[in-house]
C-alpha positions as CSV (number, residue, x, y, z in Angstrom):
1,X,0.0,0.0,0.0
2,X,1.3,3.3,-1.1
3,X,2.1,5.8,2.0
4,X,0.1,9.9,1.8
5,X,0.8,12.2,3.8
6,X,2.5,12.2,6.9
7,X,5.8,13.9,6.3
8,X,5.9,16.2,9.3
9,X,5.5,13.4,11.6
10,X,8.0,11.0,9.9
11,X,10.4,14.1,9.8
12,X,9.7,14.4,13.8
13,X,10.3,10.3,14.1
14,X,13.5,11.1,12.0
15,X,14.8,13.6,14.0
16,X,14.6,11.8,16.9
17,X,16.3,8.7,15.3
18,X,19.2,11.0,14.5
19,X,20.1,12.1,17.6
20,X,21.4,8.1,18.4
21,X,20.5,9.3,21.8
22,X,17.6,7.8,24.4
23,X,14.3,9.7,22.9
24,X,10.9,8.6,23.9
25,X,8.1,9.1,21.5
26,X,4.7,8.9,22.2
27,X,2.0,8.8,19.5
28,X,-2.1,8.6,19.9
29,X,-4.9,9.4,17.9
30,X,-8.5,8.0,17.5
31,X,-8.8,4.4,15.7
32,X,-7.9,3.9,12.3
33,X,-6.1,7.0,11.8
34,X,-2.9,5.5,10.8
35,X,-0.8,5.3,13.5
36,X,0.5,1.5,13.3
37,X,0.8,2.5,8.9
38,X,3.0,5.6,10.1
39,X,5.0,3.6,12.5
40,X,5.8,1.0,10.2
41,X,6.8,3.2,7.4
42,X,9.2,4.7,9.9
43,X,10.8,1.7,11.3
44,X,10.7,-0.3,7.8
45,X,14.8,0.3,7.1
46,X,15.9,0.3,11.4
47,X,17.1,-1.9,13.8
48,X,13.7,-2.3,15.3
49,X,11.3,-4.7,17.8
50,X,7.8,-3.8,17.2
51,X,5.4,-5.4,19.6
52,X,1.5,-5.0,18.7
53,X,-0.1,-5.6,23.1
54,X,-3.4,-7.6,23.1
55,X,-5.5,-8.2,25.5
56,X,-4.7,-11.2,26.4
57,X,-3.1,-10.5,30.2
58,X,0.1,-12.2,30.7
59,X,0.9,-14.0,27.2
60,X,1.9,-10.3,26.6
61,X,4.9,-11.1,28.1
62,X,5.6,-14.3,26.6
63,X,5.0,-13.2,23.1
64,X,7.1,-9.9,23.5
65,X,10.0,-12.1,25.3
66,X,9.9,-14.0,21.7
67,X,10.6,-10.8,20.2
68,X,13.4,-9.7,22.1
69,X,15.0,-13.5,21.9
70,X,14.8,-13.2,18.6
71,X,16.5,-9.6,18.2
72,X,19.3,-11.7,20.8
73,X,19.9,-14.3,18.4
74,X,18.3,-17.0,20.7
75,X,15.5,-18.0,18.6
76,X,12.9,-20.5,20.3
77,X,15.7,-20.9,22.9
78,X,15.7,-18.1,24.5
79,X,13.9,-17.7,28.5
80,X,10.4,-15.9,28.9
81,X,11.5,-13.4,31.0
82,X,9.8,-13.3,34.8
83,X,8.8,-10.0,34.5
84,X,9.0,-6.4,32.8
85,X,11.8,-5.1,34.3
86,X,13.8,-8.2,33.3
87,X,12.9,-7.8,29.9
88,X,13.1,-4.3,29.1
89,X,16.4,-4.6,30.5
90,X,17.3,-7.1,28.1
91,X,15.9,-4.6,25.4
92,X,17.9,-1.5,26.9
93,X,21.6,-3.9,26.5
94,X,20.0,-4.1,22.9
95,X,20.4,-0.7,22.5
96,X,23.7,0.4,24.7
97,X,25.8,0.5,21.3
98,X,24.0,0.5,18.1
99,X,20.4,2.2,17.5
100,X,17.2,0.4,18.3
101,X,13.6,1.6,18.0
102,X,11.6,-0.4,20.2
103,X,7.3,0.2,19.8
104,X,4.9,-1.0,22.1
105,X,1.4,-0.7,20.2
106,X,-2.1,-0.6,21.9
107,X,0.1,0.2,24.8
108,X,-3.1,0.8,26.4
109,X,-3.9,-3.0,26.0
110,X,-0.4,-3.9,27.7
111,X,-0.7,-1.4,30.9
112,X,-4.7,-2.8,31.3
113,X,-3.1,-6.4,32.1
114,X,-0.2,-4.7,34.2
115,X,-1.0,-1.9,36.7
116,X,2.3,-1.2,37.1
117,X,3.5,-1.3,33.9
118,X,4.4,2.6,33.5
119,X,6.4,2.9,36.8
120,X,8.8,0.1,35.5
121,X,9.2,2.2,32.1
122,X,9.1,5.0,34.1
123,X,12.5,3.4,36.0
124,X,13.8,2.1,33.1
125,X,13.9,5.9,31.3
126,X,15.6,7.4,34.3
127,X,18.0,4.6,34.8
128,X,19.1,1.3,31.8
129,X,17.9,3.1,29.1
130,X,18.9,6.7,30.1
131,X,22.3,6.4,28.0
132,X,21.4,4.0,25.3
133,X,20.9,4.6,21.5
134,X,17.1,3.4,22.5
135,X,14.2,5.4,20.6
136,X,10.9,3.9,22.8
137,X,7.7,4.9,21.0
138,X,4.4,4.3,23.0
139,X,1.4,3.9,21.0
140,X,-2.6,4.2,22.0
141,X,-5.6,4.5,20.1
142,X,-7.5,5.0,23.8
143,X,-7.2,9.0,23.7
144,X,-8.7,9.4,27.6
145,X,-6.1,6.5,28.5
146,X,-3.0,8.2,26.0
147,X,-3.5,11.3,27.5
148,X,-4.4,10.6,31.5
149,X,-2.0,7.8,32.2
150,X,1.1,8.7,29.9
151,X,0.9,12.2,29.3
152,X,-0.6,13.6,32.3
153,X,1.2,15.4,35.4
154,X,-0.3,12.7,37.4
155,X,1.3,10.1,35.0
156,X,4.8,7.8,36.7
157,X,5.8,8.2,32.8
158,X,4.9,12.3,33.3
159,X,8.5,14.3,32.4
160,X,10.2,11.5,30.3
161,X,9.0,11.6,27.1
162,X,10.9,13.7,25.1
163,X,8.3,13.9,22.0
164,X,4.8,13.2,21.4
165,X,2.5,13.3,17.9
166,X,-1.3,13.2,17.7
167,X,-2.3,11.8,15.0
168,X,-5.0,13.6,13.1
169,X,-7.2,12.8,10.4
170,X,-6.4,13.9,6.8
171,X,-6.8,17.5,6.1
172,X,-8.4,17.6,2.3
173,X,-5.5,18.1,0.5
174,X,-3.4,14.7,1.8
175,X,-7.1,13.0,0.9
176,X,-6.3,14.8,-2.5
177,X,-3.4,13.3,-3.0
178,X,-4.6,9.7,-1.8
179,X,-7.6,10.1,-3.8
180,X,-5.1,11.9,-6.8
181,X,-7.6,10.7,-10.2
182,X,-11.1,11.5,-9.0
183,X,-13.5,14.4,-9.5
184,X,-11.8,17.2,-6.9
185,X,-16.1,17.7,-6.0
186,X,-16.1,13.8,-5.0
187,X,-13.0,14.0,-3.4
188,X,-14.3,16.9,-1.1
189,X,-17.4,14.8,-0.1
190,X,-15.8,11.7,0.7
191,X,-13.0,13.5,2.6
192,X,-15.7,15.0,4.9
193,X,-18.0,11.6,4.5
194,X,-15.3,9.3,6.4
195,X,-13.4,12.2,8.5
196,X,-10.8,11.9,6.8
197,X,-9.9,8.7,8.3
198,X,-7.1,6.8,6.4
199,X,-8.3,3.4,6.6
200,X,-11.6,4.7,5.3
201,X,-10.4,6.7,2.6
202,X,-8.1,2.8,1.7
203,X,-11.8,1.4,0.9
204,X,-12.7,4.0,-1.8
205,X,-12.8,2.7,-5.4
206,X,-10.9,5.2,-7.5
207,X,-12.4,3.5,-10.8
208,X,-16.5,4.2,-9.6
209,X,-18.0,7.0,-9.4
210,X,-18.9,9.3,-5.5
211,X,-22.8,7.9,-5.7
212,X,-21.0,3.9,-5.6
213,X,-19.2,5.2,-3.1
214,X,-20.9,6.0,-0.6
215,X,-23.6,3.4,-1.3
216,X,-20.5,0.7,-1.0
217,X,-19.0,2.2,2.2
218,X,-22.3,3.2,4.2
219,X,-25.4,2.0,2.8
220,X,-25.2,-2.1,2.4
221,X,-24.8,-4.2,5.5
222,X,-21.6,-5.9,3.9
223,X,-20.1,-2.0,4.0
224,X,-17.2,-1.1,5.6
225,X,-18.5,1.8,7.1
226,X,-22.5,0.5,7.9
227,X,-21.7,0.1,11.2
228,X,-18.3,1.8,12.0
229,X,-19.0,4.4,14.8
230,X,-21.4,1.9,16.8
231,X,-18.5,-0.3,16.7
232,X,-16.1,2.4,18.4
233,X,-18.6,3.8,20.9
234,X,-19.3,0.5,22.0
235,X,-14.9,0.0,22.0
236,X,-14.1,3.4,24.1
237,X,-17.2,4.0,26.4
238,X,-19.6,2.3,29.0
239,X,-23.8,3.0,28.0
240,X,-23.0,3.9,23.9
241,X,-26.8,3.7,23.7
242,X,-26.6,6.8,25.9
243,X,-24.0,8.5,23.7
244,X,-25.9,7.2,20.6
245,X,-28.8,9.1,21.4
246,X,-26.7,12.3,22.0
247,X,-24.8,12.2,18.9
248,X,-28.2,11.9,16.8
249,X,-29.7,14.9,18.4
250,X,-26.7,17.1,17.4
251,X,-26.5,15.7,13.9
252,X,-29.6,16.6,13.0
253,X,-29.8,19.8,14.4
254,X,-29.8,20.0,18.4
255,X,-26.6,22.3,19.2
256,X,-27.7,23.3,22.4
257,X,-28.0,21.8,25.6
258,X,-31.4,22.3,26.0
259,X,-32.7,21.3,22.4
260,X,-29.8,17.8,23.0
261,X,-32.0,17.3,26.5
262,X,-35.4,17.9,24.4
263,X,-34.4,15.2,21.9
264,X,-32.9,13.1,24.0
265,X,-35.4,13.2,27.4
266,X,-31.9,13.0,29.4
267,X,-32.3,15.8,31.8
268,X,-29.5,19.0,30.6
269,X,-27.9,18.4,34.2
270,X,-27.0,15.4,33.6
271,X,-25.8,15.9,30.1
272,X,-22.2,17.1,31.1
273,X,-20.3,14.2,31.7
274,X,-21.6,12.3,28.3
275,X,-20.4,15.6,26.4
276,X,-17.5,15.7,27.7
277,X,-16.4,12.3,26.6
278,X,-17.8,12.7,23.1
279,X,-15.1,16.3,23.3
280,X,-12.5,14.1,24.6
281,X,-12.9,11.7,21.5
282,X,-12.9,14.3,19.4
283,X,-16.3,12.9,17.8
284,X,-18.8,16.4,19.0
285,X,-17.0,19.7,19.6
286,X,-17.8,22.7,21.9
287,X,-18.3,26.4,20.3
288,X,-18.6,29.4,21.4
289,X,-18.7,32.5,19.5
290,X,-15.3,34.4,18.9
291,X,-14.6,36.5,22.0
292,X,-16.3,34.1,24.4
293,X,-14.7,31.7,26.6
294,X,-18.0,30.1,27.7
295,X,-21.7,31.3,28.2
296,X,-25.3,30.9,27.2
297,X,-24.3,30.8,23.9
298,X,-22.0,27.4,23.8
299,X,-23.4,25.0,20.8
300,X,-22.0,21.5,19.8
301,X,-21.3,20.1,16.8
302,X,-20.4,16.6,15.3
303,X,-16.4,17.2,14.9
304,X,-15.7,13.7,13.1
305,X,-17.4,13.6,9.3
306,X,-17.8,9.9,9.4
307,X,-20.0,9.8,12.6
308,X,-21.9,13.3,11.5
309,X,-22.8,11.4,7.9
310,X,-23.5,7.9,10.2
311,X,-26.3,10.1,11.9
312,X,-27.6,11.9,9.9
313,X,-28.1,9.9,7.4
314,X,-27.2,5.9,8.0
315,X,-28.8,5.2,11.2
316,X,-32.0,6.9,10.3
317,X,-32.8,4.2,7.9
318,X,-30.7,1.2,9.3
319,X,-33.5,-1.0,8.9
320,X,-33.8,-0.6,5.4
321,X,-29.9,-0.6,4.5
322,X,-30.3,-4.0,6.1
323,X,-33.2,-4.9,3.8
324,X,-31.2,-4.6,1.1
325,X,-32.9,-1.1,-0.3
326,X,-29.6,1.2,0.7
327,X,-29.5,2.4,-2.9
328,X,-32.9,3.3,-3.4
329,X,-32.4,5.3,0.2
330,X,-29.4,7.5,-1.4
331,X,-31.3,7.8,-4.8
332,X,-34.3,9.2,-2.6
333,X,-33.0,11.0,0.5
334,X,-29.4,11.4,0.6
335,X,-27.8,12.3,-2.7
336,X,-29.8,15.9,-2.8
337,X,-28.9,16.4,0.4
338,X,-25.4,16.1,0.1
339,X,-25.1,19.9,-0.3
340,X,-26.5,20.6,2.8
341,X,-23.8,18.2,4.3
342,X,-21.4,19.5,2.4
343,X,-22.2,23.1,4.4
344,X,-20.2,22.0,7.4
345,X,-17.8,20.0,5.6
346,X,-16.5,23.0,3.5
347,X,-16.2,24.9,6.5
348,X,-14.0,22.5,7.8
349,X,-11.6,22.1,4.2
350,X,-12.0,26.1,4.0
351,X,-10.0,26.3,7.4
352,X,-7.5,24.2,6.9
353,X,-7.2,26.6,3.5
354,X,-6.6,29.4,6.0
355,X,-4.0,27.6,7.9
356,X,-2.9,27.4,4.5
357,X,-2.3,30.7,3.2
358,X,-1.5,32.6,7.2
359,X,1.2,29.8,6.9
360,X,2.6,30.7,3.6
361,X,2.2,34.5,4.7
362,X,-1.0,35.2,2.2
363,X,-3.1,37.2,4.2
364,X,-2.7,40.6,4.8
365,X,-0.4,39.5,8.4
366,X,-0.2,37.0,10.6
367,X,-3.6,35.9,12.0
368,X,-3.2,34.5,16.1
369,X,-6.6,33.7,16.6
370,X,-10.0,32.4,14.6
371,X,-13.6,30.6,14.7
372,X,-17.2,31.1,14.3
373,X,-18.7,34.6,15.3
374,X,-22.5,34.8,16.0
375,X,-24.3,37.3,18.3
376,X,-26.9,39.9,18.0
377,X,-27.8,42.3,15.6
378,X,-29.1,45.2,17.8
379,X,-30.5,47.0,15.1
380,X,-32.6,44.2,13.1
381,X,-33.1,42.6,16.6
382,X,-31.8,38.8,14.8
383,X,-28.8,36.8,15.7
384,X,-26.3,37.4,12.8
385,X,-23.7,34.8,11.7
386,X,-20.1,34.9,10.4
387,X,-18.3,32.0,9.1
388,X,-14.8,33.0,10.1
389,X,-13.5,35.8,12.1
390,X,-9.9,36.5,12.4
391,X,-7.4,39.1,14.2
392,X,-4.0,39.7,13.8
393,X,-2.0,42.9,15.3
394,X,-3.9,44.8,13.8
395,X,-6.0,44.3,11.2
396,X,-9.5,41.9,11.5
397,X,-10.4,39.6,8.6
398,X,-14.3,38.4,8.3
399,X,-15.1,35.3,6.5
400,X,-17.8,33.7,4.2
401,X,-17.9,30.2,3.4
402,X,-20.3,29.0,0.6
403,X,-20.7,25.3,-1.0
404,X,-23.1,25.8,-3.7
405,X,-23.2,26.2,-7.6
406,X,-24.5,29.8,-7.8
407,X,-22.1,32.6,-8.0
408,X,-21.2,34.6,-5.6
409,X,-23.0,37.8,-5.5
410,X,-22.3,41.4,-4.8
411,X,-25.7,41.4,-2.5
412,X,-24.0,38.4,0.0
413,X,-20.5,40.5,0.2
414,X,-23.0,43.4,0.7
415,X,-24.3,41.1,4.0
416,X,-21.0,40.1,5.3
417,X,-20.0,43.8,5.2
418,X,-23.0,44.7,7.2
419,X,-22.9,41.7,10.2
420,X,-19.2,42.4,10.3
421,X,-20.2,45.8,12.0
422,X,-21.6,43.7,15.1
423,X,-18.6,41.4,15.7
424,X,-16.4,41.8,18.8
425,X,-12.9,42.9,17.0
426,X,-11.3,46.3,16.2
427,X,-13.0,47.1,12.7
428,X,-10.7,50.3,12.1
429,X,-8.7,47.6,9.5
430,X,-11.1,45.3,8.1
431,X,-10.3,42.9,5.0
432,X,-13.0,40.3,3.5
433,X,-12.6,36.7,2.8
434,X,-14.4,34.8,0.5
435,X,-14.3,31.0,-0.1
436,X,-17.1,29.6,-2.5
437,X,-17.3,26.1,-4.5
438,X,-17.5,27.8,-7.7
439,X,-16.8,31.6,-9.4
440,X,-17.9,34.9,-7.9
441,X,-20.1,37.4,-10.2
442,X,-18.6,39.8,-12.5
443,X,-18.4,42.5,-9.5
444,X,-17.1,40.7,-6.9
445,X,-14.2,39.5,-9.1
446,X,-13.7,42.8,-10.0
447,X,-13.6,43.8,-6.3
448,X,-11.1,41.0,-5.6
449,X,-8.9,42.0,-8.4
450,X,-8.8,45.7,-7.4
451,X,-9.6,45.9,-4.1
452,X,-7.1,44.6,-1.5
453,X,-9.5,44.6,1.2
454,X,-11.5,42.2,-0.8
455,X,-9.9,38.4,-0.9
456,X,-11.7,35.2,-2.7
457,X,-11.0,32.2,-3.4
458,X,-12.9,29.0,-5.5
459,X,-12.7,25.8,-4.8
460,X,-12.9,24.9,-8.1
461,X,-9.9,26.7,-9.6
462,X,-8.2,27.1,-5.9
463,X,-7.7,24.5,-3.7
């Protein structure tokens, strides 16, 4: 399988490598993002061990003493150690003249079936391994476990790690370049139809068309993707029905905690906790408008495409995917939808354009901070909304973000101009950003062409 993306973190791995000094790496992200893919593209020309935990409690030991007898040249002849300490030991002499990357995957898996698994490695990195050529990489696809028990202040391992990599999804333009052949359109909607998520994105048929697809991934029961998120609730968290319920309120349009307790009929004080996991998972996000740190006017959203096109439009008619009639549901339903989907999802591809172009110094400074703005309009007595508002030193930038065939239009630039007046930034230097699927009408592209103050972009000729 051909390896996208990625190059920052292999760099980082790389770096480490070269410093043929004791580095500890530790890398998490949600399930099937990529990590084991990443970690064996990195270790694929080293000196390495590479242990994959189970959990299976304490034939851990006895298949990673295997490993290390192997690396030792003992073959099936070698001892199974007695304990960690023994072993990891025997992995530091590994490493005391010549590099060695050893990798502990699902370490979550390995520290479940040995509470005191981290204050042995926690020893072992300020003693044995401290003046080895070792490079330790700890890998978790738990993200509450990754980040309370290894990362944490309250964590034995807490201080020691001298580098750590979240793995993210995709942005749109490393699914571009996995998905390098199809319609740029298609390649948008699946990007924000599976998250992003590499193994996803593996299962997409270059040679058919987006309708296949999607019917393929999420709409037959033999799909890769039919039953997906239930699969990882029911992995990472106790009650899923619970969260189940949650995650299909705010999906289809319950953003605040009132409207997700109407839906649901789980009491909004009791809601909390279940948010807060789904926020640790990175599967809902928290907003608030630009300027706010908190307040009345916090809204969730579904952060992870593949489980905000699961809800909205899989679950909803589970019963008839399973029956066999999947196509005639995305014929019927889905496929006129998918602009409306495709609302949030261009949000999401149009930021990561903006990280784009404030990192190659294309805006009119350095932008420090950016989000959603909405608040009141005083004078109209509505709530206005702005897609993106950004500061710099001194200058503001307001944003409009449009998926939809028809041009853009003098009138909506008119609109953005006027609810920009409401927003909580310095106005005194204020530029315009506009990112829409297709072309802009003859005025506006005469605006953008002669007016600095006015900036768009297409994603058609673009991105």
């Amino acid at each position: 399988m051909n390896f996208f993306g990625r190059k920052n973190e292999l760099a980082e791995l790389e770096k480490s490598y070269r410093s043929d000094k004791f580095e500890f790496t530790v890398i998490y992200g949600r399930r099937r993002v990529g990590k084991t893919f990443l970690i064996q593209k990195y270790i694929e020309d080293k000196n390495s061990i590479y242990y994959m935990a189970s959990q299976t409690g304490g034939l851990n030991l006895e298949r990673l003493s295997i490993l290390v007898n192997e690396k030792l040249g003992l073959g099936n002849f070698g001892p199974v150690y007695k304990d960690y300490f023994s072993l990891f030991q025997a992995v530091g002499k590994l490493a005391q003249d010549k590099r060695l990357v050893f990798v502990i995957d699902e370490y979550p898996y390995l520290a479940e079936s040995n509470q005191g698994i981290s204050s042995v490695i926690q020893a072992m990195c300020d003693h044995d391994w401290k003046k080895s050529k070792l490079h330790l990489i700890l890998c978790g696809s738990s993200m509450s476990f990754m980040e309370k028990q290894v990362l944490s202040a309250k964590s034995p391992l807490y201080g020691r790690r001298t580098s750590q990599i979240q793995l993210r999804p995709f942005t749109f333009f490393e699914t571009k370049e996995m998905l390098e052949g199809m319609d740029k359109e298609d390649i948008a909607i699946i990007h924000s139809a599976t998250g992003g998520v590499a193994d996803y994105l593996s299962y997409v048929d270059k040679n058919i068309n987006l309708d296949d697809n999607l019917i393929n991934l999420f709409l037959k029961p033999s799909g890769r993707l039919f039953e997906e998120p239930i699969n990882l609730l029911n992995q990472e968290l106790k009650a899923p029905e619970v969260y189940n319920q949650i995650i299909y309120a705010i999906a289809n349009g319950a953003s605040k905690n009132i409207d997700i307790a109407n839906q649901t009929g789980i009491p909004s004080g009791s809601l909390s906790p279940y948010l807060n996991n789904l926020i640790e998972l990175e599967i809902i996000k928290k907003e608030v408008p630009y300027g706010k740190n908190s307040g009345r006017k916090t809204i969730y959203r579904v952060k992870d495409g593949c489980f905000r096109f699961y809800f909205k439009y899989v679950l909803r008619f589970q019963s008839q995917i399973v029956g066999m009639n999947g196509e005639k549901i995305y014929n019927e339903f889905i496929r006129e939808d998918l602009p409306n989907f495709m609302g949030e999802g261009f949000e999401e591809i149009a930021y990561e354009f903006f990280e784009k172009l404030n990192r190659e110094d294309k805006l009119p400074g350095l932008v420090h901070s950016y989000s959603r703005w909405w608040g009141n309009n005083p004078l109209e007595k509505r709530e206005e909304e702005i897609d993106l508002l950004a500061e710099g030193k001194d200058f503001s930038i307001f944003g409009e973000i449009k998926w939809r065939n028809k041009d853009f239009d003098m009138s909506e630039l008119e609109k953005l101009i006027n609810k920009s007046r409401f927003a909580p930034v310095n106005q005194s230097n204020s530029y315009y950003i506009i990112f829409t699927k297709q072309n802009f009408s003859s005025e506006v592209k005469k605006l953008i062409e002669t007016d600095k103050k006015i900036i768009g972009y297409s994603f058609a000729k673009d991105f």
